[in-house]
TIRO-951091 format. One line per field, with one value per residue (C-alpha): residue in one letter; residue number from 0; z, y, x; chain. Coordinates in steps of 0.02 Angstrom, whole numbers, always signed. Layout:
res [a/...]
n [NUM/...]
pz [Z/...]
py [Y/...]
px [X/...]
chain [A/...]
***
This chain:
res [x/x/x/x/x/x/x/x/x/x/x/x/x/x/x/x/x/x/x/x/x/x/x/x/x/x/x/x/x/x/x/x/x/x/x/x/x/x/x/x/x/x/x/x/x/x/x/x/x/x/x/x/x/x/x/x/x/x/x/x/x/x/x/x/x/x/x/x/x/x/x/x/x/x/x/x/x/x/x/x/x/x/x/x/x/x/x/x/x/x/x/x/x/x/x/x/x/x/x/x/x/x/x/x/x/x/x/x/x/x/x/x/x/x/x/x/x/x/x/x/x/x/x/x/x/x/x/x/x/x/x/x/x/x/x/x/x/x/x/x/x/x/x/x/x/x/x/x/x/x/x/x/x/x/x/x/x/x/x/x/x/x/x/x/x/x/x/x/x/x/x/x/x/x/x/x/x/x/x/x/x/x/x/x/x/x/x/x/x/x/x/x/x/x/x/x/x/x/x/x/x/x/x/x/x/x/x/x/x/x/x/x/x/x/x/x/x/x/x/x/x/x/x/x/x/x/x/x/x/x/x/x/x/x/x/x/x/x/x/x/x/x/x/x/x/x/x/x/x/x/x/x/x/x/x/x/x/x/x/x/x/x/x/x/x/x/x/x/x/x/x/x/x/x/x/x/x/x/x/x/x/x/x/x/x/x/x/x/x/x/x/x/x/x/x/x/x/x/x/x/x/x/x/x/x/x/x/x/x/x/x/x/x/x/x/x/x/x/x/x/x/x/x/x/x/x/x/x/x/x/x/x/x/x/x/x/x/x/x/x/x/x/x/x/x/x/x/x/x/x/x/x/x/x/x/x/x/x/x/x/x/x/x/x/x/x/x/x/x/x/x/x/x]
n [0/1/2/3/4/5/6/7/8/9/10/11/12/13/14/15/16/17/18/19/20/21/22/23/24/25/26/27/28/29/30/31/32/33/34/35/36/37/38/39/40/41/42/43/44/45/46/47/48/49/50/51/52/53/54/55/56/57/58/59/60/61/62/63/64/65/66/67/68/69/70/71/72/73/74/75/76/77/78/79/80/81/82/83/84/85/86/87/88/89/90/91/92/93/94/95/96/97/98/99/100/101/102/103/104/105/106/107/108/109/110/111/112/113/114/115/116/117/118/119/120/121/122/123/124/125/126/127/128/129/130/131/132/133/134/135/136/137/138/139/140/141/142/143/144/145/146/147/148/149/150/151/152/153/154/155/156/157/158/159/160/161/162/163/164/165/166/167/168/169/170/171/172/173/174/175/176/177/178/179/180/181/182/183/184/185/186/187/188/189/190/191/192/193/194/195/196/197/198/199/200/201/202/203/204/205/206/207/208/209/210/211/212/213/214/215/216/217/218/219/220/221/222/223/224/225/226/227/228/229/230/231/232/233/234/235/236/237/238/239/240/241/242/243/244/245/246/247/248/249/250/251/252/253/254/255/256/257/258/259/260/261/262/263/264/265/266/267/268/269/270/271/272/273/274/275/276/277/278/279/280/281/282/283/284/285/286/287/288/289/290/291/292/293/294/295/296/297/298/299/300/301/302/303/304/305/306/307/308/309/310/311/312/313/314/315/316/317/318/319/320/321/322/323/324/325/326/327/328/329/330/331/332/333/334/335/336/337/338/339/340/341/342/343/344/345/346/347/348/349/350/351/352/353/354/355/356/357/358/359/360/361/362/363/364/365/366/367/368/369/370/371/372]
pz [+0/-36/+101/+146/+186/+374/+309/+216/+92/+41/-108/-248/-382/-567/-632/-700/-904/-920/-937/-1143/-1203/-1303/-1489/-1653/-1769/-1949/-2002/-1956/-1970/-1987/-1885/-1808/-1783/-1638/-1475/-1381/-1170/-1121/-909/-782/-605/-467/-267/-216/-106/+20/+50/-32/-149/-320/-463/-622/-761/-922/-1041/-1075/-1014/-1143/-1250/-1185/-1145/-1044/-981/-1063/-957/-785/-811/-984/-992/-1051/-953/-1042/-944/-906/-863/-991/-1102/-1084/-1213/-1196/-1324/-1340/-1471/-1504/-1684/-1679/-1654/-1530/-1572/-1475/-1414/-1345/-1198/-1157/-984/-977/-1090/-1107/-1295/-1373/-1542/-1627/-1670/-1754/-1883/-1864/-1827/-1689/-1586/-1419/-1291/-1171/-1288/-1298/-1266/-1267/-1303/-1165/-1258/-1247/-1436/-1508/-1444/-1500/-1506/-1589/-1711/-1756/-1785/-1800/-1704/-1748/-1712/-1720/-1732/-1604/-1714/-1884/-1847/-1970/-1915/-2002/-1960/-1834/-1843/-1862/-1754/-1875/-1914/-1812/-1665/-1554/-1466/-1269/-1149/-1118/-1236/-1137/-1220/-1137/-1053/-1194/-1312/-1413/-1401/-1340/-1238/-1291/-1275/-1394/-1381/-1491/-1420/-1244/-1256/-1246/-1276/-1208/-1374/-1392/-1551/-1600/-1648/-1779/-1889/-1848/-1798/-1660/-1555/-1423/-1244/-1168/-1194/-1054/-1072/-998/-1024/-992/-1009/-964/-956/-888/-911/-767/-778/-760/-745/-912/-842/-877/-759/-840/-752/-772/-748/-590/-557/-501/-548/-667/-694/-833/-907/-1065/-1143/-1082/-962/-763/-774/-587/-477/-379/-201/-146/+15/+12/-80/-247/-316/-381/-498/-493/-542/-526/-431/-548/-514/-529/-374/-305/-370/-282/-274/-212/-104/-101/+47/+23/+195/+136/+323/+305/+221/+48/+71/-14/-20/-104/-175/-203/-318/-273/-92/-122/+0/+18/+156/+190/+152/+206/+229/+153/+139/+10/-137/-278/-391/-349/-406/-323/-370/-427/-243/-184/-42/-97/-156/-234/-237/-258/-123/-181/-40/-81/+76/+24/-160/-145/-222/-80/-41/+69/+154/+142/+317/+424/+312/+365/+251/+157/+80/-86/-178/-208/-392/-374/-528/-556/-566/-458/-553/-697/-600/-597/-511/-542/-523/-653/-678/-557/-440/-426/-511/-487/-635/-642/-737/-700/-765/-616/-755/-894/-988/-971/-936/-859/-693/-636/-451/-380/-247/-252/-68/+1/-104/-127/-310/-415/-536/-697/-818/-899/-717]
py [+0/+165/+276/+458/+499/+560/+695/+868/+956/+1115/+1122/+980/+1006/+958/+875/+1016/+1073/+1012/+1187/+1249/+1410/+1404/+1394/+1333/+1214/+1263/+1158/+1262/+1184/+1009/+837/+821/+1007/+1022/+1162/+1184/+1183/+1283/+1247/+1365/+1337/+1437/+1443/+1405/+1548/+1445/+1293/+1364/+1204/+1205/+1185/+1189/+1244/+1169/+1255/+1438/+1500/+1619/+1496/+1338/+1165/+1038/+853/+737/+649/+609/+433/+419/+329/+502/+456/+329/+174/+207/+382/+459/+543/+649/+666/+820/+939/+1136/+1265/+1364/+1321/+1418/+1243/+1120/+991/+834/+849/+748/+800/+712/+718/+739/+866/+974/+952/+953/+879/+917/+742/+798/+925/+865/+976/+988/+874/+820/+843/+751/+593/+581/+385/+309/+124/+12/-10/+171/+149/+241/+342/+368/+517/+586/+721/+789/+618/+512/+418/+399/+286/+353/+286/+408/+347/+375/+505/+405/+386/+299/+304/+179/+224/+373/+421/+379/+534/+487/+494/+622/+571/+575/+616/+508/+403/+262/+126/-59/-117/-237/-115/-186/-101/+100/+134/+303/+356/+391/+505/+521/+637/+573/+401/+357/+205/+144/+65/-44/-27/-109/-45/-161/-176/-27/-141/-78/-146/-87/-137/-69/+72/+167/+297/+442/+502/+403/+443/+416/+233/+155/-12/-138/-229/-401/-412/-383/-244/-81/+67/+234/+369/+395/+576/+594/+411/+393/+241/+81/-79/-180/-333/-303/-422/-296/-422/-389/-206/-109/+38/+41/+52/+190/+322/+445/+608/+671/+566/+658/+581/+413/+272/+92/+43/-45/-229/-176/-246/-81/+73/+244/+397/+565/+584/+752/+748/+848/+960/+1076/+1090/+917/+871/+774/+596/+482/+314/+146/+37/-166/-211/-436/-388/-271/-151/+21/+120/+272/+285/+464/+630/+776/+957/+990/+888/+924/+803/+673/+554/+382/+305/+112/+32/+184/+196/+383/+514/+669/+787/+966/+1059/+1196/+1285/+1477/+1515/+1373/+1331/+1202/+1019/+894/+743/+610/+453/+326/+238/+372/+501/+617/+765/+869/+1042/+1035/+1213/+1315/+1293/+1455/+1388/+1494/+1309/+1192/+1035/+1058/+1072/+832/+812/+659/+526/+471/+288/+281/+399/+507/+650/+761/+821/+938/+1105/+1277/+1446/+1549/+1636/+1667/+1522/+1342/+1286/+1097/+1090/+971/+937/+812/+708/+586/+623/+616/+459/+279/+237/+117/+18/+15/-135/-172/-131]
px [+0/+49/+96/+132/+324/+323/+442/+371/+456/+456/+519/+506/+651/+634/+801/+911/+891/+687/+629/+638/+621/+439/+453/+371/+406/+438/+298/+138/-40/-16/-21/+136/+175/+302/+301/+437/+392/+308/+331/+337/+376/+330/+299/+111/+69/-11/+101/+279/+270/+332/+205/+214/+118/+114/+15/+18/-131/-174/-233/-363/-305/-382/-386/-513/-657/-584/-631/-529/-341/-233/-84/+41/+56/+236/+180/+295/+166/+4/-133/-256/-348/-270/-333/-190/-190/-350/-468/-491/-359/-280/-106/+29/+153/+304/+304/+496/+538/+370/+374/+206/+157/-5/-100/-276/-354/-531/-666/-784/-679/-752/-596/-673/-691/-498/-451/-274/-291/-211/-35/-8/+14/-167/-296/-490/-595/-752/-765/-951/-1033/-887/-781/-603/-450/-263/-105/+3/+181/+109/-24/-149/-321/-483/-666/-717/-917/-1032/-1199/-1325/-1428/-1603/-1478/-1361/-1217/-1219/-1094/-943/-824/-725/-635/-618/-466/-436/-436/-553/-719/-757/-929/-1027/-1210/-1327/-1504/-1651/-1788/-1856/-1767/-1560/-1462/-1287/-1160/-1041/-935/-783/-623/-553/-722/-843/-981/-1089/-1230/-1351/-1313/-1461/-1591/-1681/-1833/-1721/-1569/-1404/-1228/-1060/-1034/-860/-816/-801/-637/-621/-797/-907/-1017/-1049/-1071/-1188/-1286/-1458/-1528/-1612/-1586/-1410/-1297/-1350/-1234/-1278/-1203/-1122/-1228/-1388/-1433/-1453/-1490/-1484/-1469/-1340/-1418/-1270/-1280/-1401/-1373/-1303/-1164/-1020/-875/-864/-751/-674/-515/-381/-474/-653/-676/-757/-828/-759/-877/-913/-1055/-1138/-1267/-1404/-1373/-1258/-1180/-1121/-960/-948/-872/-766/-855/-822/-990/-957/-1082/-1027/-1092/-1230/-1122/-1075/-948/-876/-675/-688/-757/-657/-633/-782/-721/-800/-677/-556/-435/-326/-182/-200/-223/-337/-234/-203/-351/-317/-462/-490/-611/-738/-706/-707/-577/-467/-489/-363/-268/-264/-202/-305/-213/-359/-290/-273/-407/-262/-262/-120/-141/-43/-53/-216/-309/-391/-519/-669/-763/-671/-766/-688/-504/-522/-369/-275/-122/+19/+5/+178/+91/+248/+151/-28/-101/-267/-329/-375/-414/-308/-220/-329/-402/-397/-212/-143/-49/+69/+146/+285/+221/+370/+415/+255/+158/+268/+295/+178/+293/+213/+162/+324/+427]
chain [A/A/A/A/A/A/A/A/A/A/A/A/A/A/A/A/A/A/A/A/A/A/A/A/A/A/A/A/A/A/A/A/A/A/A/A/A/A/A/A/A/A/A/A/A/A/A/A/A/A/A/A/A/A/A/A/A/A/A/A/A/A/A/A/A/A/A/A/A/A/A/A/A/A/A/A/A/A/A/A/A/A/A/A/A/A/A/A/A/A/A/A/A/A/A/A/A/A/A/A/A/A/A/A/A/A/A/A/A/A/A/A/A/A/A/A/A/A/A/A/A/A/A/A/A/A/A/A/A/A/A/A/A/A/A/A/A/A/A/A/A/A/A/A/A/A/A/A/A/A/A/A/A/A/A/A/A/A/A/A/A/A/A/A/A/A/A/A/A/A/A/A/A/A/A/A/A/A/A/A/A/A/A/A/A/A/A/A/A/A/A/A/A/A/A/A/A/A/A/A/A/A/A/A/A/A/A/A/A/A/A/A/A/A/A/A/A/A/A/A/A/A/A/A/A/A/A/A/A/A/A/A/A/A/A/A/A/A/A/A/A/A/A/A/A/A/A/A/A/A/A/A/A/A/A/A/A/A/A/A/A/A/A/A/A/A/A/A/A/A/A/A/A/A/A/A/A/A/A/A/A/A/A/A/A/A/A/A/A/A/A/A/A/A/A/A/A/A/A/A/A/A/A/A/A/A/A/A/A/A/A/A/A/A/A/A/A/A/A/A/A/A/A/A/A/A/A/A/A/A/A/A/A/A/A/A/A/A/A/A/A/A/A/A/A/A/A/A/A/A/A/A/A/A/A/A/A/A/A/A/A/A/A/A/A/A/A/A/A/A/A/A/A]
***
């Protein structure tokens, strides 16, 4: 399990020559078109902790759905969407030298719907209508499947741990339906159709289930054959982000009571047991984030005295202030860890528009060895 150093640092120090000078490639307008980094380090005002920011802020860049893979597996690469080029487009950071490399000129392209496949080798997205499949060496991509025109997309895109299929919604007037369409041929079918209006759905691994949300009637698992179709009997309240831990074992949530003078809680559902507990209750998360054991959350508090990034030890629900985010909409901020969870990544408009955030939690969270380690 990971734990929290008993030491605190003040300072976290990049290794020597990673900051660049910005620049642009020669090439202008095109897949593949190089930045230089574009980092900037500087002293959180509340905590004296270095963070860094990525993206220049005078320009918008954000992280795709929370729930999405956009970290490499050996946490050496970061996929988001920027529209410096003048249109939304996806990019992809290395993580070690800040270089950024343009990777789509597709229009209308959903940033939240960015996907990297499990190999760390592709990545998915829809454009308009379509949904695309991209090759991150050779920049090629090819239509995987388009929303057929009685039909509107949904919210949320999230491919399967195998790779092999992606899970989106679909709506047509007062009725939705949940797909499953796969990446090699195109060929889609209908897991299951409700008279409301889902979204959202995340795979659960190892397990052949789906988890959506269903407007005013909180969380559904379904089979992904459609069979065995439920609502999750969770605490009472609003539910906040939720996801599964690395097994699929459990699903981890925000609960958002509906007494404003209580705190919102970290709790974890198991759907084998019918059973649901409290992990903790924090400092008015509004969006959160573990590392792969969920030993570790990361959330970020909407609380107007403190907007801050925090770190919660699940054993002890011992708290640590990390920097202030300072976002005029502390949702959007989805805080979250590397695959190695040596790094915190999350978004904010604290200096203009949209811009990514990074901090180095190395001395205070044990490393997660990746995959191939």
């Amino acid at each position: 399990m990971a734990v929290l150093s008993p030491r605190f640092s003040r300072r976290f120090v990049l290794a020597s020559g990673i900051l660049a000078v910005p620049g642009l490639a020669t090439e202008t307008g095109t897949r593949g078109e190089a930045f230089a980094s574009e980092w900037k380090r500087y002293s959180d005002p509340a905590t004296e902790l270095d963070v860094y920011r990525l993206t220049d802020p005078t320009y918008s860049s954000m992280l795709p759905a929370f729930s999405n893979r956009v970290i490499a597996r050996n946490s050496g690469f970061l996929l988001f969407s920027c529209d410096r080029t003048g249109s939304l487009e996806a990019f992809r950071m290395d993580l070690k030298t800040g270089e950024t490399r343009r990777l789509t000129d597709r229009k209308d392209l959903d940033a939240n719907s960015l996907n990297l496949t499990p190999d760390s080798r592709s990545f998915c997205y829809f454009a308009g209508r379509t949904l695309y499949l991209a090759s991150l060496a050779s920049l090629k991509d090819r239509e995987v499947y388009t929303v057929p025109q009685a039909w509107e997309r949904g919210p949320g895109l999230n491919a399967t741990a195998d790779g092999a299929h992606v899970l989106f919604t679909e709506r047509r007037s007062e009725s939705s339906r949940l797909r499953m369409v796969a990446l090699a041929q195109g060929a889609a079918r209908t897991v299951v159709e409700a008279q409301s209006s889902i979204a959202d759905p995340i795979e659960r691994s190892l397990r052949g289930q789906i988890l959506y949300r269903d407007a005013g009637n909180g969380l559904w698992l379904v089979d992904s054959d459609g069979r065995h179709n439920r609502r999750l009997t969770l605490a009472g309240g609003g539910v906040g982000p939720a996801n599964w831990a690395s097994d699929g074992r459990t699903l981890l949530y925000l609960n958002l009571p509906d007494d404003p003078k209580q705190l919102n809680a970290i709790r974890e559902y198991a759907p084998d047991e019918d059973s649901d507990k409290l992990v903790a209750p924090t400092s008015q998360y509004v969006h959160f984030g573990f590392n792969r054991d969920t030993s570790v959350f990361v959330g970020a508090s909407r609380n107007v005295a403190s907007p801050a990034i925090l770190i919660l030890l699940r054993l002890t629900r011992r708290e640590l202030t990390l920097c202030e985010h300072k976002s005029s909409r502390p949702v959007t901020v989805e805080p979250m860890f590397s695959p190695d969870a040596q790094r915190i990544y999350f978004q904010s408009d604290r200096d203009g528009k949209p811009a990514l955030y990074a901090l180095h939690v190395e001395k205070l969270v044990e490393k997660i060895q990746s995959d191939k380690e």
